[in-house]
N, C-alpha and C positions, 0 to 999 in steps of 0.2 A: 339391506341394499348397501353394498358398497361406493365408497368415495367415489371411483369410474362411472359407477352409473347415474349417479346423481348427479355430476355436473354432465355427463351426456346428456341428463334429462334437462337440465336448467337451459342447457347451450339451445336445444331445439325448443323450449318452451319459447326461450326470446326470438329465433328466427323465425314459430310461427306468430311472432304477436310481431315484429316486425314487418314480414309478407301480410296481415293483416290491416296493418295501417294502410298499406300502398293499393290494394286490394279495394278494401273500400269506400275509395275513394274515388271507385270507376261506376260507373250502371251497373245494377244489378244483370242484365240480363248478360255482359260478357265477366264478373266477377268467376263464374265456374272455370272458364276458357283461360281467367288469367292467371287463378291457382295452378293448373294445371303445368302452363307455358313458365312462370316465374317458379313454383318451386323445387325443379331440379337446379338453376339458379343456386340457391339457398340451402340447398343440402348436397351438395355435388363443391363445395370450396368457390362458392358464386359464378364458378365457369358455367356461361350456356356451354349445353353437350352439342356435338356437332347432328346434321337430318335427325334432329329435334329429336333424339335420343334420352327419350325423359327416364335418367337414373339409371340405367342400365348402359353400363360399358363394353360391354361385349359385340356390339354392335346395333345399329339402329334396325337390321331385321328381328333381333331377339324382340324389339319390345314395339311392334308398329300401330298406328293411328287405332282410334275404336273401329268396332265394330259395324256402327251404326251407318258409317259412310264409306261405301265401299272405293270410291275414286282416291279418298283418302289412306284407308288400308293398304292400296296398292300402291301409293306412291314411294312409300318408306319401304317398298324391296327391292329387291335385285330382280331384272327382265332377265333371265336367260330362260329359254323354252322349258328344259324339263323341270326346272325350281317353278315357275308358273305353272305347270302341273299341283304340285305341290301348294304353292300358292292358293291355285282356285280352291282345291279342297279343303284347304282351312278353312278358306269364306266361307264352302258351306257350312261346313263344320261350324261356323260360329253364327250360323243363321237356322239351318236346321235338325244340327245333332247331326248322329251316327247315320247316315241314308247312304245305300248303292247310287255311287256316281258313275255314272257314264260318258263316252267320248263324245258324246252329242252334246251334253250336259258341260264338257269341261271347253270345247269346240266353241260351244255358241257364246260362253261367257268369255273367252280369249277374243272373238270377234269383238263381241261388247267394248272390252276393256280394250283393245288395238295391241294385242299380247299374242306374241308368237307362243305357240305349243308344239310338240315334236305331231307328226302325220297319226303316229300310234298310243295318246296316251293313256290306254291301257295296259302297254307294255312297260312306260315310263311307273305307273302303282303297281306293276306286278313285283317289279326289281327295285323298287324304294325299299329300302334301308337305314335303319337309324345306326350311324357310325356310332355311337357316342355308347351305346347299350348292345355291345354283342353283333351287330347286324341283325337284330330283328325289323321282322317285318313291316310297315306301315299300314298295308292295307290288305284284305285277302276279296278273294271274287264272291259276289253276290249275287246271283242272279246273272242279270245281263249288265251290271255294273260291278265296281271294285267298292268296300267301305273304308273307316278307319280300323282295326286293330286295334285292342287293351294298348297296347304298346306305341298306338299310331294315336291313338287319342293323349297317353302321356306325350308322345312327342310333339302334338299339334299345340297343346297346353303349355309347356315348357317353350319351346321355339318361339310362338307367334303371342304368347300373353294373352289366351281370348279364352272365353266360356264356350260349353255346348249351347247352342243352340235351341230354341224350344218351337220356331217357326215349323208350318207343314210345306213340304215344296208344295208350289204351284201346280194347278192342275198342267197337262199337255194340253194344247192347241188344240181343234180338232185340224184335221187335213184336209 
């Protein structure tokens, strides 16, 4: 191990016994919440990042809320109709894997959430695009819905910082 890395290690061993002290010193039950919130703090040069941007600079869409709250997930993007497209399919994507979405499917959840989507967005998945890798594709048609793509599943992963999924959708309603 080199000089560099061994005071890189020494510097974060004290900043995590530092955030340790402060940390422990709150209830157990919000200590996880305030690791989380306090240490980009602490390894970012003490600057809070700005829409709670934890360690990722590139912007607070790259790396938004967990999973587990969806009101929360959606706060940390950007509303414009076709990116909400996009959007909602993450969520599933990070609730039930690789599944055909549908415009019923992406319709009712934009209702849910008070989110504009374009009139067609199976058009908006057919024409998604990952600028960043070639123009491949995101999603291709399945049935009567669109999925993610090898390609669409790295972009979802990359972009939004979330896991697949292992939930089963819900059943439908009956009519």
């Amino acid at each position: 191990m080199d000089q560099s890395n061994s005071s890189l290690i020494e510097e974060t061993i004290n900043k995590l016994n530092e955030l340790d002290g402060i940390v422990s010193k709150l209830g157990p039950a919000i200590q996880p919440e305030a690791v989380k919130r306090l240490a980009p703090m602490y390894f970012d040069d003490g600057q809070p990042l700005p829409n709670g941007n934890n360690g990722n600079k590139a912007g607070a869409e790259a790396n938004p809320a967990p999973t587990e709250d969806r009101e929360q997930f959606f706060s940390s993007l950007e509303d414009k109709p076709a990116e909400n497209v996009r959007h909602i399919a993450a969520w599933f994507y990070s609730q039930y894997g690789v599944v055909p979405i549908t415009n019923e499917m992406i319709s009712k959840e934009a209702i849910d959430l008070g989110r504009i989507v374009p009139d067609r967005p199976d058009n908006t998945m057919r024409f998604a695009k990952d600028k960043k890798k070639k123009g491949q594709s995101l999603f291709r048609k399945n049935g009567k819905g669109w999925q993610w793509t090898v390609s669409g599943e790295l972009y979802v992963k990359e972009t939004y910082k979330i896991g697949k999924g292992k939930n089963s959708l819900p059943e439908k309603e009956p009519k």
